[in-house]
Backbone bond lengths (Angstrom), bond angles and torsions (degrees), N, CA, C in turn:
res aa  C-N    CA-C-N  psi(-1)  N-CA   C-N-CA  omega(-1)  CA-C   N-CA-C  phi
1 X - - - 1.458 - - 1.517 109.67 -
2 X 1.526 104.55 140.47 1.542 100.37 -163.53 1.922 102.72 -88.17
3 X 1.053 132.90 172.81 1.297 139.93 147.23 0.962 133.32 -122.19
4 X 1.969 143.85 130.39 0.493 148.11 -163.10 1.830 123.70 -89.65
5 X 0.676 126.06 137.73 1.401 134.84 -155.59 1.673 102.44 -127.77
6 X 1.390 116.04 97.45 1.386 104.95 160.72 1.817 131.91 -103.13
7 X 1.333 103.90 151.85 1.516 100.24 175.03 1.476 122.31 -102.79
8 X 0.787 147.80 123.55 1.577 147.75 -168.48 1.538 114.51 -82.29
9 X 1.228 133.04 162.34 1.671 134.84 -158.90 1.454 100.01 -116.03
10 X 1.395 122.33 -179.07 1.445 140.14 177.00 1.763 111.02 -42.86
11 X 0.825 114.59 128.19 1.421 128.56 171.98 1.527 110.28 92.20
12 X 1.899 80.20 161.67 1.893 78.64 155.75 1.176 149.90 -69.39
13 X 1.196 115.40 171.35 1.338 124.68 -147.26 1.568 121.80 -122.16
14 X 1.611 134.90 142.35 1.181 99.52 156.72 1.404 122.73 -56.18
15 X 1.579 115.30 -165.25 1.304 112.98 171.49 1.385 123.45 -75.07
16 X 1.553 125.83 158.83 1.318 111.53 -159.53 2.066 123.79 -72.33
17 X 0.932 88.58 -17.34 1.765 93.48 -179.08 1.777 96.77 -71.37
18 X 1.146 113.44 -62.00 1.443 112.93 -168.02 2.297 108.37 -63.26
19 X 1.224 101.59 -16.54 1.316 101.34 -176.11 1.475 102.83 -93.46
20 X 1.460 119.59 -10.69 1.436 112.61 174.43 1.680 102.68 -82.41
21 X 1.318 95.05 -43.37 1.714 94.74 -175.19 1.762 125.35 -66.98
22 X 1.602 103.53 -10.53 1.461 102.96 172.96 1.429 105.92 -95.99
23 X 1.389 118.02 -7.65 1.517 99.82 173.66 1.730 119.48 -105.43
24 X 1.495 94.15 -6.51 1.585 112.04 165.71 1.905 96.67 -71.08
25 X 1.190 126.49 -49.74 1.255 112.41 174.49 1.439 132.07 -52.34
26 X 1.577 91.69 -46.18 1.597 88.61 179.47 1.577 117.89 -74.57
27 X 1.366 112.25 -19.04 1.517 97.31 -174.96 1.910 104.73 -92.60
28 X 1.269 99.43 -18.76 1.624 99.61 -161.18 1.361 103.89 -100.30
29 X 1.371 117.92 -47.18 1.237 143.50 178.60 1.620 106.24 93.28
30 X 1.391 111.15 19.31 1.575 119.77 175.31 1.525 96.62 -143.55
31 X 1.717 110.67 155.90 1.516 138.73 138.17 2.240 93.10 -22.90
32 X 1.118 89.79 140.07 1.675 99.32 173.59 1.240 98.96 -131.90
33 X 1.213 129.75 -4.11 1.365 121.31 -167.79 1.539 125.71 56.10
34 X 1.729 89.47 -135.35 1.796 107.54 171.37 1.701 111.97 -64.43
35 X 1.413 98.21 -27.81 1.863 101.76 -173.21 1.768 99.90 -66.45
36 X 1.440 130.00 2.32 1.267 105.79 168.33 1.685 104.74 -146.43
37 X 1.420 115.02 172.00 1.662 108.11 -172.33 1.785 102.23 -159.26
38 X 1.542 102.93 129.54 0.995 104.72 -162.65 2.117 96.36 -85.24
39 X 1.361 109.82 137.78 1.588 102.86 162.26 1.819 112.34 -115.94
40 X 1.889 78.47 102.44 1.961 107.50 -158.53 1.825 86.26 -86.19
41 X 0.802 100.49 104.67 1.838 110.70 158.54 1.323 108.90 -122.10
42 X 1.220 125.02 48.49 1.559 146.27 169.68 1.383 102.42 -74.47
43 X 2.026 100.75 -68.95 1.530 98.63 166.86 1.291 134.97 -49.53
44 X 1.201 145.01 25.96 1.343 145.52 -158.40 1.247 103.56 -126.22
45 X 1.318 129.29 -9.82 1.337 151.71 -130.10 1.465 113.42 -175.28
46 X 0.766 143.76 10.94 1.974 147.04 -175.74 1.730 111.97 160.47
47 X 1.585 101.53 107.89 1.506 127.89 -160.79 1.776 86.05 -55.98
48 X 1.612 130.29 -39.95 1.137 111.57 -156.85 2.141 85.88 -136.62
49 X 1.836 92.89 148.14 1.576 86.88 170.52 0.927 105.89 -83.15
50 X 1.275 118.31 177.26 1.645 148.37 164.79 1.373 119.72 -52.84
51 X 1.384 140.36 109.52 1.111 138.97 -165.05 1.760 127.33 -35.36
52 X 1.250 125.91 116.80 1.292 108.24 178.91 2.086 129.61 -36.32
53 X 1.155 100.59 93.51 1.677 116.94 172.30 1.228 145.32 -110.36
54 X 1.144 136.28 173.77 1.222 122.44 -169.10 1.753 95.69 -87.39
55 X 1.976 94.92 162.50 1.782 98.71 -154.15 1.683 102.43 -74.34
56 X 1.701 109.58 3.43 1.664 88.84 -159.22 1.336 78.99 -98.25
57 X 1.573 144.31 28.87 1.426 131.70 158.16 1.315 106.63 -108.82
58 X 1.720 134.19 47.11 1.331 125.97 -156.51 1.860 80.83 -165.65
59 X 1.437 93.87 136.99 1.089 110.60 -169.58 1.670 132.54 54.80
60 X 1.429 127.55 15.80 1.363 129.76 -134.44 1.762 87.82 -105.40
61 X 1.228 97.52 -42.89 1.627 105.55 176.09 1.429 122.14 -142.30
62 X 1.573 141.43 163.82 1.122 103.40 -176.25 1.428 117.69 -89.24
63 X 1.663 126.01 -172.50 1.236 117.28 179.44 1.124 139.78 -101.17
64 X 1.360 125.62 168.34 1.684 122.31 -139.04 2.202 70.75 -81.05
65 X 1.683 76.45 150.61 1.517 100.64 -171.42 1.269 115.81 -78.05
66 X 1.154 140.36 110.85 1.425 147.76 160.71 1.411 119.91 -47.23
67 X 1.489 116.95 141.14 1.543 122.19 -179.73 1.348 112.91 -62.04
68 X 1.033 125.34 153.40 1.618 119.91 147.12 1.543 126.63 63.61
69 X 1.197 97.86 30.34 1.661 111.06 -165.85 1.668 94.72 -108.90
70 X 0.586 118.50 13.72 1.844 110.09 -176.85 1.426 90.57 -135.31
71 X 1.605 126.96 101.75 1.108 115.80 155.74 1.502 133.81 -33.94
72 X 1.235 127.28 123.46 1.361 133.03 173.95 1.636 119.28 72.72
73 X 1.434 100.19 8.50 1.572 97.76 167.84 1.532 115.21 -129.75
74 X 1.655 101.53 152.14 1.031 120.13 174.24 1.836 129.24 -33.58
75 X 1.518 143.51 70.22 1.515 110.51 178.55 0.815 155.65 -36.20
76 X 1.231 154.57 116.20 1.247 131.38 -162.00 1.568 105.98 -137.87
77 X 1.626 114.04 114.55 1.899 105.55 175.80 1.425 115.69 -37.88
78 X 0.950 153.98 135.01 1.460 167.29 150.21 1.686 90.93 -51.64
79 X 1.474 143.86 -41.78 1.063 119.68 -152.45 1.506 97.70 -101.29
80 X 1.263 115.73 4.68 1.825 130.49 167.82 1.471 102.92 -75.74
81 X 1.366 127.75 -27.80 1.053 112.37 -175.82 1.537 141.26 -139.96
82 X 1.580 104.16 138.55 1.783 121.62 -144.45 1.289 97.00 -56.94
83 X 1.403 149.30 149.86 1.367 156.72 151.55 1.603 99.77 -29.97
84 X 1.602 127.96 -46.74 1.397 106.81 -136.69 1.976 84.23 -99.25
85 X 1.332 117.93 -6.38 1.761 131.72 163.92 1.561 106.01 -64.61
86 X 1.334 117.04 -35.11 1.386 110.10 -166.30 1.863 110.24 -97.67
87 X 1.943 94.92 -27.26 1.047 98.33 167.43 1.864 125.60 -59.82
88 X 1.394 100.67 -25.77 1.602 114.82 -173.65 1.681 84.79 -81.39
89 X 1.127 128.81 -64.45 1.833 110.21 -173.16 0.860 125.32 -34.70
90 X 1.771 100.90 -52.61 2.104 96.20 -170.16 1.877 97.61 -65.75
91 X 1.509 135.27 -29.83 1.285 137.36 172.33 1.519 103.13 -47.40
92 X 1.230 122.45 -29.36 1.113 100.68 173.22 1.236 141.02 -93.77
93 X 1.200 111.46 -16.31 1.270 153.25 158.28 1.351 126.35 -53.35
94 X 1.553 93.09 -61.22 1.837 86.04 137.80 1.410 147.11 -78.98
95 X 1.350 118.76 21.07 1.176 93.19 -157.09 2.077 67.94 -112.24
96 X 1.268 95.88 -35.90 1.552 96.19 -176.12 1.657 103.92 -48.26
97 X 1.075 126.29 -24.83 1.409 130.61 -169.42 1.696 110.91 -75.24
98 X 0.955 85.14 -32.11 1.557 98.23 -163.41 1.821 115.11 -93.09
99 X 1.451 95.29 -15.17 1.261 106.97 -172.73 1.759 104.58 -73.74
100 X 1.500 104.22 -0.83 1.908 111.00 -157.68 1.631 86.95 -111.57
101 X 1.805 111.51 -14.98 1.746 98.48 -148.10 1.173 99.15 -91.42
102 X 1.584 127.73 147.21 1.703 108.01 176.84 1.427 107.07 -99.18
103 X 0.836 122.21 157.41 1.805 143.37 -179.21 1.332 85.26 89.86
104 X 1.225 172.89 44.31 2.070 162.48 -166.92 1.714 71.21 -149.66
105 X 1.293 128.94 109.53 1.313 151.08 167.67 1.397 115.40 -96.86
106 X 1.531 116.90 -48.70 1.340 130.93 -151.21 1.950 92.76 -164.87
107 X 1.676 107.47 146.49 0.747 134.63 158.02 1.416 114.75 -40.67
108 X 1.745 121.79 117.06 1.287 96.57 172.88 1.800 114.34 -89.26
109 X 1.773 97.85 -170.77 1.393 100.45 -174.69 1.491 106.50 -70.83
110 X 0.872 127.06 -24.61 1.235 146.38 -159.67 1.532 112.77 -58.66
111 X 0.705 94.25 -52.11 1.887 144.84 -158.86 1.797 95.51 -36.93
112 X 1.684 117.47 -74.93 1.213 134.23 176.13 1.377 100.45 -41.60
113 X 1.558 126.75 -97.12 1.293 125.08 -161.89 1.103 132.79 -45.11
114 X 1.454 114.26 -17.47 1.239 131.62 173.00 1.577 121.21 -66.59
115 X 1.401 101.68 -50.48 1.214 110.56 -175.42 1.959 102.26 -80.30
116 X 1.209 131.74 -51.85 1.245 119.93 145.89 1.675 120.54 -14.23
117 X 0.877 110.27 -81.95 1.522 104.98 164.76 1.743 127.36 -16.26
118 X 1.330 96.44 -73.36 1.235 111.48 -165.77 1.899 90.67 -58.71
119 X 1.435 112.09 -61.80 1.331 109.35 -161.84 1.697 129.17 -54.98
120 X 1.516 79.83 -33.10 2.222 88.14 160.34 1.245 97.17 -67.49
121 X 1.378 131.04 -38.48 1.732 102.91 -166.11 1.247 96.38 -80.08
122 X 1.286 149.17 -74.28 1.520 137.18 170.71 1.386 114.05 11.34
123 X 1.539 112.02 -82.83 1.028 134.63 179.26 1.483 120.98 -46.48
124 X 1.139 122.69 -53.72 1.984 134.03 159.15 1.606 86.69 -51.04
125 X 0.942 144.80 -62.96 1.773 129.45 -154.72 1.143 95.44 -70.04
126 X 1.001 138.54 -26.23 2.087 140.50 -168.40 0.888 86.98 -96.19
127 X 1.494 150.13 -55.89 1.087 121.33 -154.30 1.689 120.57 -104.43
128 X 1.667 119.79 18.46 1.148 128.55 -175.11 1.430 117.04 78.96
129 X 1.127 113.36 12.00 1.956 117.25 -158.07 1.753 95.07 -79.46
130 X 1.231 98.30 139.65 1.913 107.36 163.09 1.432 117.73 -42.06
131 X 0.723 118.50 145.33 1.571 107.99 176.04 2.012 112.58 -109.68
132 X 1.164 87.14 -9.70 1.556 87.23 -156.28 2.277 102.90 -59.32
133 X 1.708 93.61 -23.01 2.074 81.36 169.92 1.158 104.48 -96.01
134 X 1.723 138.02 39.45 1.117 124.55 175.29 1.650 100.06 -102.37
135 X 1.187 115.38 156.07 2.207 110.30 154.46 1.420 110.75 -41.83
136 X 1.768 88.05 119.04 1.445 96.26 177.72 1.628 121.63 -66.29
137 X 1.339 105.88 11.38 1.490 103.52 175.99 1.542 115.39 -169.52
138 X 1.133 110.41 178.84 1.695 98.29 -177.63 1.469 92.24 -143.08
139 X 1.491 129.84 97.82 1.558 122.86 162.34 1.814 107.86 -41.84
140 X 1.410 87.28 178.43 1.717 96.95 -179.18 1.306 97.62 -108.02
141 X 1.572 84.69 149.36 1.659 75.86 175.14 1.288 145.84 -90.89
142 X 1.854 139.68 154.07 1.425 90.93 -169.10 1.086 113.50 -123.94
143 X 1.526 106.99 128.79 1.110 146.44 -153.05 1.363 125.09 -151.76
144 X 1.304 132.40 134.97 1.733 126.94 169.98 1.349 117.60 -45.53
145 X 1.181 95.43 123.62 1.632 100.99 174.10 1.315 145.56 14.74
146 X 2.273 84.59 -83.10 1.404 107.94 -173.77 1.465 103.54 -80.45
147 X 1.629 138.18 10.74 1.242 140.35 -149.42 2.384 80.56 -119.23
148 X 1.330 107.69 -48.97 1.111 105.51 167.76 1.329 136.90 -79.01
149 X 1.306 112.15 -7.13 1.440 114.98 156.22 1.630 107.10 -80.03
150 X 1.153 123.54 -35.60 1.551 102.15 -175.11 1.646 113.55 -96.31
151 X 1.335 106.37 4.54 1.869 95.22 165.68 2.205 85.03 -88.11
152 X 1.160 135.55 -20.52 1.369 124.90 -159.34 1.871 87.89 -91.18
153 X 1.269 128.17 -28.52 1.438 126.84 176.84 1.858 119.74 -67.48
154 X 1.121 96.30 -42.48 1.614 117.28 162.77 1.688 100.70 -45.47
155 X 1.305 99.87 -81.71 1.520 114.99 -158.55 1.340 108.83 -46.86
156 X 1.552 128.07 -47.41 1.373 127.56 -177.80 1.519 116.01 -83.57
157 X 1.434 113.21 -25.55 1.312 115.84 145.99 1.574 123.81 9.69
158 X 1.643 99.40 -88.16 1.301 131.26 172.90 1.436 123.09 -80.69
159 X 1.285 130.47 -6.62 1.264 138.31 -164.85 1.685 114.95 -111.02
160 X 1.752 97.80 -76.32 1.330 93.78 169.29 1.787 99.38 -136.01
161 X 1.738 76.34 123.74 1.699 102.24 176.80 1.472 116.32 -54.03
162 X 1.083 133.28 -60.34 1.704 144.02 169.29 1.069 107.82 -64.12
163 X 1.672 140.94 21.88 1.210 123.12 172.33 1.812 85.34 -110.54
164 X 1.891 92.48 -34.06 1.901 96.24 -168.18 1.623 102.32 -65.88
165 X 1.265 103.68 -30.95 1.527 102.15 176.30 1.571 136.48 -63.44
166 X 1.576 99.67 -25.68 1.138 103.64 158.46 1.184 136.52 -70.41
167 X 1.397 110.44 -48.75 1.211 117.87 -170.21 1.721 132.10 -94.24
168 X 1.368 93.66 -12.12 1.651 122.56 159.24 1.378 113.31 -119.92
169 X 1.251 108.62 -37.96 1.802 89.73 -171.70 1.582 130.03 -80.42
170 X 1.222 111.15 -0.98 1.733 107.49 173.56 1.639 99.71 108.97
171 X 1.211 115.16 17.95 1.526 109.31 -166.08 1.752 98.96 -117.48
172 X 1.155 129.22 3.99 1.594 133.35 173.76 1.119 99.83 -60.41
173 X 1.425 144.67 -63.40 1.454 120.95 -158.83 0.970 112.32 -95.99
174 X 1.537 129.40 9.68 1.552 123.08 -172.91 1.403 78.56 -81.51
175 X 1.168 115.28 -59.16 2.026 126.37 -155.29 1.204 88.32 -53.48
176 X 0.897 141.16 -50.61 1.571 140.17 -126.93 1.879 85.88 -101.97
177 X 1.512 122.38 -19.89 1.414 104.65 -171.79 1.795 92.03 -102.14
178 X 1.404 139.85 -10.27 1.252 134.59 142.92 1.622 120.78 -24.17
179 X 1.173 110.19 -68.51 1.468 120.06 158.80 1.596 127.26 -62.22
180 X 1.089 118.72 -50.03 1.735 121.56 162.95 1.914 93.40 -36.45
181 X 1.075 124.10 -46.64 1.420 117.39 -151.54 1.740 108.06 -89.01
182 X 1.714 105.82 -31.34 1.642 104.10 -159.64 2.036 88.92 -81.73
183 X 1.718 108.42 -17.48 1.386 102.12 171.70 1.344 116.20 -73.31
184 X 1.196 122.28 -55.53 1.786 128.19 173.97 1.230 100.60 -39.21
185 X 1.853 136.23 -31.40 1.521 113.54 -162.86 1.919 85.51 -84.49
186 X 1.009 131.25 17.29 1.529 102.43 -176.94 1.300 116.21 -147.99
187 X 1.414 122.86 139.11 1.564 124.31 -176.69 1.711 111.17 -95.23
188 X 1.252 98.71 177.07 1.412 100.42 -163.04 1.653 131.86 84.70
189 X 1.256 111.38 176.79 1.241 106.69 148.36 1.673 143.46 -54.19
190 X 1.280 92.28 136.66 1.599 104.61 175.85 1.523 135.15 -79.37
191 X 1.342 143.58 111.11 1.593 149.45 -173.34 1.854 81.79 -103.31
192 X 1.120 112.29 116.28 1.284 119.13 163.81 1.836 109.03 -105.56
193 X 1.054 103.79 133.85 1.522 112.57 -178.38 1.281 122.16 -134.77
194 X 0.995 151.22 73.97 1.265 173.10 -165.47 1.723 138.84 -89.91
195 X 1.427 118.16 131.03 1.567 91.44 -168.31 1.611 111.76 -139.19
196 X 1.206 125.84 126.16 1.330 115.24 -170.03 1.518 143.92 51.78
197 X 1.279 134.36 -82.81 1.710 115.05 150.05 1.571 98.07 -91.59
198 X 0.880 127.60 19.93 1.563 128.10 161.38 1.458 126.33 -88.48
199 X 1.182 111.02 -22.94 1.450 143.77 140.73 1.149 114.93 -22.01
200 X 1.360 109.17 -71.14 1.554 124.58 -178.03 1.210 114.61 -45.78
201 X 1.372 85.81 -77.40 1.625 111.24 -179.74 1.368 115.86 -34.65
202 X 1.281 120.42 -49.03 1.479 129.12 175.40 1.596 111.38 -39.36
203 X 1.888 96.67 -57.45 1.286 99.64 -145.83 1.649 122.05 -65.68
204 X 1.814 92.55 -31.61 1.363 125.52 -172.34 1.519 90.63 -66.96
205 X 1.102 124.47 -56.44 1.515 128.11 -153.03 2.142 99.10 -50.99
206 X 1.609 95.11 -55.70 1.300 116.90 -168.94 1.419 108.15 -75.17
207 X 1.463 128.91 14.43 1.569 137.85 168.23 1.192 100.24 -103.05
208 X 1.413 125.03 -19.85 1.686 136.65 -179.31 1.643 100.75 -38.93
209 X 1.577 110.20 135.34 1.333 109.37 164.80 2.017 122.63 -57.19
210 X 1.496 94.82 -25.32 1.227 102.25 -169.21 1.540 126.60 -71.11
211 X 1.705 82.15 -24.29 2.061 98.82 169.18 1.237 109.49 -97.94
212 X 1.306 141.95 32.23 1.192 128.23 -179.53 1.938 122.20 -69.84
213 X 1.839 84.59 -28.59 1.325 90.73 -177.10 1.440 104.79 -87.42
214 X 0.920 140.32 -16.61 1.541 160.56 -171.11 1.685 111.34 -41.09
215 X 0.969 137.73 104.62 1.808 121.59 -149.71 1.822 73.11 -108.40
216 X 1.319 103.66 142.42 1.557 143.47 -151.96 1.401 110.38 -133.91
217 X 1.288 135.40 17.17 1.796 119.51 -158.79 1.262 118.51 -28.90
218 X 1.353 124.75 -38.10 1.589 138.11 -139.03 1.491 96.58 -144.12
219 X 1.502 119.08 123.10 1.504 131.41 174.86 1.344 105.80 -134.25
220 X 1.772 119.87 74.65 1.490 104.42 150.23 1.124 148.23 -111.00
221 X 1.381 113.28 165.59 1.617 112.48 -160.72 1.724 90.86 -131.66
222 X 1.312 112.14 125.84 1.458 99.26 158.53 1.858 104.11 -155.60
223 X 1.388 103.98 143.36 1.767 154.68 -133.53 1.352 111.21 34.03
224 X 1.355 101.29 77.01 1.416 129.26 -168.59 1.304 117.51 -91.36
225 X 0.989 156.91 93.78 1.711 163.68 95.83 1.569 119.01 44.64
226 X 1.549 115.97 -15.51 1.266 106.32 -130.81 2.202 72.00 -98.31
227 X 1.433 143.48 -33.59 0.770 122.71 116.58 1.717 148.90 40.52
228 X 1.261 103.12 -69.64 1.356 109.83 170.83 1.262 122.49 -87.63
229 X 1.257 113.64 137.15 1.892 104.59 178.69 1.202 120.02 -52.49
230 X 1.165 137.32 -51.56 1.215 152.45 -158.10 1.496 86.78 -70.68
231 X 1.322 157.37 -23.39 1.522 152.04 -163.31 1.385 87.29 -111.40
232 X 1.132 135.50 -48.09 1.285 133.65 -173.48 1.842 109.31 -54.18
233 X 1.486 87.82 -42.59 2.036 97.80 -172.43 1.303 94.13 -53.84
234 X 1.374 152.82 -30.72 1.009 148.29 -176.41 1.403 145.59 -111.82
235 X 1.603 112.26 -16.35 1.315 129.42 166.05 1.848 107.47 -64.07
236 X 1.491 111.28 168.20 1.643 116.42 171.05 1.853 100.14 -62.51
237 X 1.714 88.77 132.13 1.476 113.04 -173.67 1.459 93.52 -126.45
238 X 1.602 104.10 141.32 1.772 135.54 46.74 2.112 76.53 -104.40
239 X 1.241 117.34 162.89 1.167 125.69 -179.54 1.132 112.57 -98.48
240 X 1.743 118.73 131.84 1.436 115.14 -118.22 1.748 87.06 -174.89
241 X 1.583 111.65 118.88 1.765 107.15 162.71 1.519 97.35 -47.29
242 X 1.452 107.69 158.68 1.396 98.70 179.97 1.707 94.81 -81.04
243 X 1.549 129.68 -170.14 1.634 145.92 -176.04 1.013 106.01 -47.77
244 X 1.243 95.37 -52.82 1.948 113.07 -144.22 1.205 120.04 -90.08
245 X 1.721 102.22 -17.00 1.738 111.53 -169.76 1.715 103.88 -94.10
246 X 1.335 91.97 125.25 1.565 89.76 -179.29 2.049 110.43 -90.88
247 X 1.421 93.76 -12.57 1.427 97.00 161.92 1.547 127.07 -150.37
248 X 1.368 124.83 133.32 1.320 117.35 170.59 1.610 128.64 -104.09
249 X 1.109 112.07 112.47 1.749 105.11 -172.42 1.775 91.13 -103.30
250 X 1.321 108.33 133.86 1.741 126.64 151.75 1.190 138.94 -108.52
251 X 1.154 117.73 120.44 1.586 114.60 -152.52 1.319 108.11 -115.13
252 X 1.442 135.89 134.19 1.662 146.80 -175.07 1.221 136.75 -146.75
253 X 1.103 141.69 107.47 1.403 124.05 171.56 1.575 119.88 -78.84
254 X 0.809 103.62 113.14 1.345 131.25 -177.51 1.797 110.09 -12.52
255 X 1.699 94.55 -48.87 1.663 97.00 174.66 1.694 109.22 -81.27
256 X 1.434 133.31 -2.03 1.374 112.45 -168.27 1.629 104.01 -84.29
257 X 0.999 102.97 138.47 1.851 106.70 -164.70 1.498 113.39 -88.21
258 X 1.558 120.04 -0.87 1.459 116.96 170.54 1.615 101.37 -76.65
259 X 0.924 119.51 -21.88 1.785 133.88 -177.52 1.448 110.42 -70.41
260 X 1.153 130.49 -13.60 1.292 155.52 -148.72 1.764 100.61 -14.59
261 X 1.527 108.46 -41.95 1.625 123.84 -171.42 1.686 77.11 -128.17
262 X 1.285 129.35 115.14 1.299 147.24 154.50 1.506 113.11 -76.49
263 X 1.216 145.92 29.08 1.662 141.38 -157.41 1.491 92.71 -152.69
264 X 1.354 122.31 89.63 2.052 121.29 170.16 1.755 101.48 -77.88
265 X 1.465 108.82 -28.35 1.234 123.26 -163.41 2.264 114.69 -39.71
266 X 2.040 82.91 -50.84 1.452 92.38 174.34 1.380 128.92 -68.16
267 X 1.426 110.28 -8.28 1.522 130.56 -151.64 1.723 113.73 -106.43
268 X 1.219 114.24 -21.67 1.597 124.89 -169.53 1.485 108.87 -145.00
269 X 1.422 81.91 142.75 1.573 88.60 -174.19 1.397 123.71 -119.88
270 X 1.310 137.94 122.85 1.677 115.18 43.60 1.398 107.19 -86.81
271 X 1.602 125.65 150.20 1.347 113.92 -161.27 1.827 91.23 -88.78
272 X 1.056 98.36 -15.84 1.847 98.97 -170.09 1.781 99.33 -72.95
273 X 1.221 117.49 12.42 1.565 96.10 175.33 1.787 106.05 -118.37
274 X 1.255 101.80 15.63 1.501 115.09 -157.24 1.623 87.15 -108.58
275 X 1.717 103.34 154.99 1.685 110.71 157.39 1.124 86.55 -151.55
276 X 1.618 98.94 162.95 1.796 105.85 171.72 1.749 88.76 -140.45
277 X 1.023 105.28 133.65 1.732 128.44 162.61 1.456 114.69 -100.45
278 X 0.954 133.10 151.01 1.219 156.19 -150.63 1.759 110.31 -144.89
279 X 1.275 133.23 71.52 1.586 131.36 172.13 1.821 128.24 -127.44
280 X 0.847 91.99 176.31 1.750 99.72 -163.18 1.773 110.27 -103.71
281 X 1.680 81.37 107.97 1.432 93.11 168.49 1.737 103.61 -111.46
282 X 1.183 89.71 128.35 1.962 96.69 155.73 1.145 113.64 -125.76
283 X 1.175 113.92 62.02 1.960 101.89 145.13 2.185 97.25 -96.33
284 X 0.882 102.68 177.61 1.560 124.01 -135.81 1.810 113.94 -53.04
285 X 1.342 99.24 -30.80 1.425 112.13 161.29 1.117 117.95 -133.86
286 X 1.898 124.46 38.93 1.412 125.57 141.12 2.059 88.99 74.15
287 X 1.301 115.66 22.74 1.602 105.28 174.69 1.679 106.31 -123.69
288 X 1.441 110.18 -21.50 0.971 99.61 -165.36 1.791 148.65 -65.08
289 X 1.268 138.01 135.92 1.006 139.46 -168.08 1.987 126.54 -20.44
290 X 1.339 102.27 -64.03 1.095 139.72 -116.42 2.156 69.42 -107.42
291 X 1.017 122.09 -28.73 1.350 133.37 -174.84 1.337 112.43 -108.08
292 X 1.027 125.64 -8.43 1.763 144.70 168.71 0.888 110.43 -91.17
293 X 1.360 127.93 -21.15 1.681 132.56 -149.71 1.889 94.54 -112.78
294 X 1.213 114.31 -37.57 1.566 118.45 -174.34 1.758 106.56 -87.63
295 X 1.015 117.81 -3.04 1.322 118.14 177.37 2.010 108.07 -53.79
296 X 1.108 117.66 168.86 0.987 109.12 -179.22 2.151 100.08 -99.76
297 X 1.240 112.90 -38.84 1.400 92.72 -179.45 1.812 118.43 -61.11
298 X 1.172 113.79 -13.04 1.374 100.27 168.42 1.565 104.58 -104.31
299 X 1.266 130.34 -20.34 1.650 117.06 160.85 1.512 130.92 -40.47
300 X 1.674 88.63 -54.18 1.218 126.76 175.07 1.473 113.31 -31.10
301 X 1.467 103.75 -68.89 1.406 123.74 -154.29 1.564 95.15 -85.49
302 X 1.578 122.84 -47.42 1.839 125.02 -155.28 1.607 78.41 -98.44
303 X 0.918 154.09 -0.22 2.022 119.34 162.60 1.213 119.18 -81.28
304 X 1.581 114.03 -38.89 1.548 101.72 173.50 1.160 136.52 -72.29
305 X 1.425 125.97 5.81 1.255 144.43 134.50 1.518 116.94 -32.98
306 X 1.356 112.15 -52.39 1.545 119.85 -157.11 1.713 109.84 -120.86
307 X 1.184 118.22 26.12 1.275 107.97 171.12 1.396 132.80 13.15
């Protein structure tokens, strides 16, 4: 009998028993019990959860940003600050980057609109905005690497705190041993379910040498990141289904803006173990949980697992 394993997205959280049981509702439409286990790394990140509420106030947007949670860096509200302010940071950020890179001579043309781009979409995801009159996409930019990881370090900076925390702030292997642990409590097969920087976390975890033997049927991710270059510059490389998963489905609505590039399919290999779906969530910025979870391609695929 398989078990399901979920990962949770940016922000806080209710507490973890009641956040397993609202997403056991929405996908199952019952209590699952022992057959599923939430991996809550909420606490790792916010001394107290989020008051017990109803689920359509959970996951809808992310959450108002807490002080002092990123060792050694500055806070800063995300809703203090204008797109074209944040656009001038990551500019600076790059330019400091670039000043180390050899052959990066001159600013490219590129450079401005790009980062414009990215920073309205930032900004529309913080602030709940529609997405559907924004650019339906944001190429990567091209640029060296380490020059695109630090206009992508800037940007989340201010945007989303637990993504900066992961990936700069010293908080990757704590998160990442949240999940090492809710897998060790369970035998059998794995239903991985995952959502947004939960995504990550998943994916990296399940590239681990230690799960290789780990049998995986089911790998989903949905308004997933993993997608974008700039997430890619930094997740476990060469990009790769993880061993164990004999399938990965990714799920997006087209307008949720953490998805930015909705298609993992082109991106990891073997591409034949990959699908990407494409469906319509409207709760308030097209990300939310609780509307991802009732879709039928992830119904579809995670019930017959669990009879």
């Amino acid at each position: 009998m398989a078990t399901v394993v979920y990962v949770h997205g940016n922000g806080n959280k209710v507490r973890a028993e009641l956040l397993k049981a609202q997403w056991d509702q929405a996908l199952f439409g019952r209590d699952m019990g022992a057959k599923s286990v939430m991996a809550y790394w909420a606490s790792l990140r916010y001394p107290q959860p989020l008051p017990d509420t109803e689920f359509d106030e959970i996951d809808q947007q992310p959450a108002a940003v807490e002080e002092d949670l990123v060792p050694g860096e500055e806070s800063v509200a995300s809703s203090e600050v204008h797109p074209l302010e944040l656009q001038a940071e990551a500019r600076t950020e790059a330019h400091r980057e670039m000043g180390g890179e050899e052959g990066v001579d001159e600013e490219p043309a590129e450079l401005d609109p790009w980062l414009q781009d990215m920073a309205f979409h930032a900004d529309a995801l913080v602030e709940g905005e529609n997405a559907s009159a924004l650019a339906p996409g944001v190429e990567a930019l091209p640029l060296p690497r380490s020059v695109r990881v630090a206009i992508f370090r800037a940007l989340v900076k201010v945007t989303f705190k637990d993504v900066y925390a992961y990936f700069f702030g010293g908080f990757a292997d704590a998160m990442r041993d949240v999940l090492r642990k809710a897998i060790a409590q369970t035998d059998g097969p794995l239903i991985v379910v995952s959502h947004s920087l939960g995504t990550i976390i998943a994916y990296d975890v399940l590239r681990e040498e230690t799960l290789r033997g780990r049998e995986v049927p089911l790998f989903v991710t949905v308004g997933s990141p993993l997608a974008v270059q700039e997430v890619q510059d930094l997740v476990v490389r060469p990009l790769l289904v993880p061993s164990g998963v004999a399938a990965w489905r990714n799920v997006a609505d087209a307008r949720d803006l953490v998805a930015l590039d909705s298609t993992i399919r082109p991106e990891y290999d073997p591409e034949r173990l990959c699908a990407d779906f494409l469906v319509v969530n409207n709760s308030n910025n097209h990300h939310g949980i609780r509307e991802y979870l009732s879709t039928a391609p992830i119904r579809d695929a995670v019930t017959p697992f669990l009879p």
